[in-house]
C-alpha positions as CSV (number, residue, x, y, z in Angstrom):
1,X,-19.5,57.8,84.4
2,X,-21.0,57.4,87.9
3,X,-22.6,59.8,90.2
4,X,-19.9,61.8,92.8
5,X,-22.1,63.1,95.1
6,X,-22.8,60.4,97.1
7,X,-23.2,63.0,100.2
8,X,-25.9,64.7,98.4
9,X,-28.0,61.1,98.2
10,X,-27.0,59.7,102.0
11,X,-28.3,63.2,103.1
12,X,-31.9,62.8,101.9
13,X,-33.1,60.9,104.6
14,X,-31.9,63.7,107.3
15,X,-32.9,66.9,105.4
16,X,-36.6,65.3,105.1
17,X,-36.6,64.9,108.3
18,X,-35.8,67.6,109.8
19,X,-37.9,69.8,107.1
20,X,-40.8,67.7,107.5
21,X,-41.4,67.1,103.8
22,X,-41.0,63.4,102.9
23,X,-39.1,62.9,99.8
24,X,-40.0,60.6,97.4
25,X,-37.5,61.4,94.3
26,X,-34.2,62.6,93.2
27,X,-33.9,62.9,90.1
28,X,-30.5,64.6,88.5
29,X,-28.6,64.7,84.7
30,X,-25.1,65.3,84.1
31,X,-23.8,68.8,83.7
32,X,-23.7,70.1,80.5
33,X,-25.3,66.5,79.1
34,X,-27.5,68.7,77.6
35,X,-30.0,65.7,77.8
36,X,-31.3,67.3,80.7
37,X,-35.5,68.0,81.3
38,X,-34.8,71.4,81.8
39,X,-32.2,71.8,78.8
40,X,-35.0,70.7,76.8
41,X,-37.9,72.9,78.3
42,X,-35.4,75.6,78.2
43,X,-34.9,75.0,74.5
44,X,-38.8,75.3,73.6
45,X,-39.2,78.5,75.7
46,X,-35.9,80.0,73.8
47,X,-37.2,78.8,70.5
48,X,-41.1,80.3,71.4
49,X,-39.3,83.4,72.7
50,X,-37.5,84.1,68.7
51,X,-40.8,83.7,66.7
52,X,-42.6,85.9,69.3
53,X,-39.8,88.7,69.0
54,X,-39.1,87.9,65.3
55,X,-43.0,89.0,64.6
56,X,-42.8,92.4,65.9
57,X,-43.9,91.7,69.6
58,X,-41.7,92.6,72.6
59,X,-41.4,90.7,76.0
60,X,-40.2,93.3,78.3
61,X,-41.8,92.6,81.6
62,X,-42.6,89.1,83.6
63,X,-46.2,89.3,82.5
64,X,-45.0,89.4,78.9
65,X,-42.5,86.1,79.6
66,X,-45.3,83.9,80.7
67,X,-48.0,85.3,78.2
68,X,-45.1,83.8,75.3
69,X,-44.8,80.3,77.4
């Protein structure tokens, strides 16, 4: 396959300009690749989430979500 959004690339130069933040990476993965660096960060986090609800503890706040990560 080959990347479609050509637009989103070409516009790099213009958006950092005009928010005053120099860009120096853009980094994408194919949709539902699953190969993704989030898909796998999102993967440990589910997998930490289980054993921490599986022995008895509960995550029911945003405190709680971060103390599991």
């Amino acid at each position: 396959g080959c990347y479609h959004s050509t637009r989103t690339l070409t516009s790099l130069p213009a958006i950092s300009k005009k928010v005053g933040v120099e860009i120096l990476s853009f980094t994408f993965s194919e949709a539902q690749g699953g190969k993704g660096a989030a898909d796998r960060a999102a993967a440990e986090y589910k997998t930490k989430l289980r054993t921490w609800l599986g022995s008895g503890k509960n995550a029911e706040t945003p405190d709680q979500l971060l103390d599991i990560g």
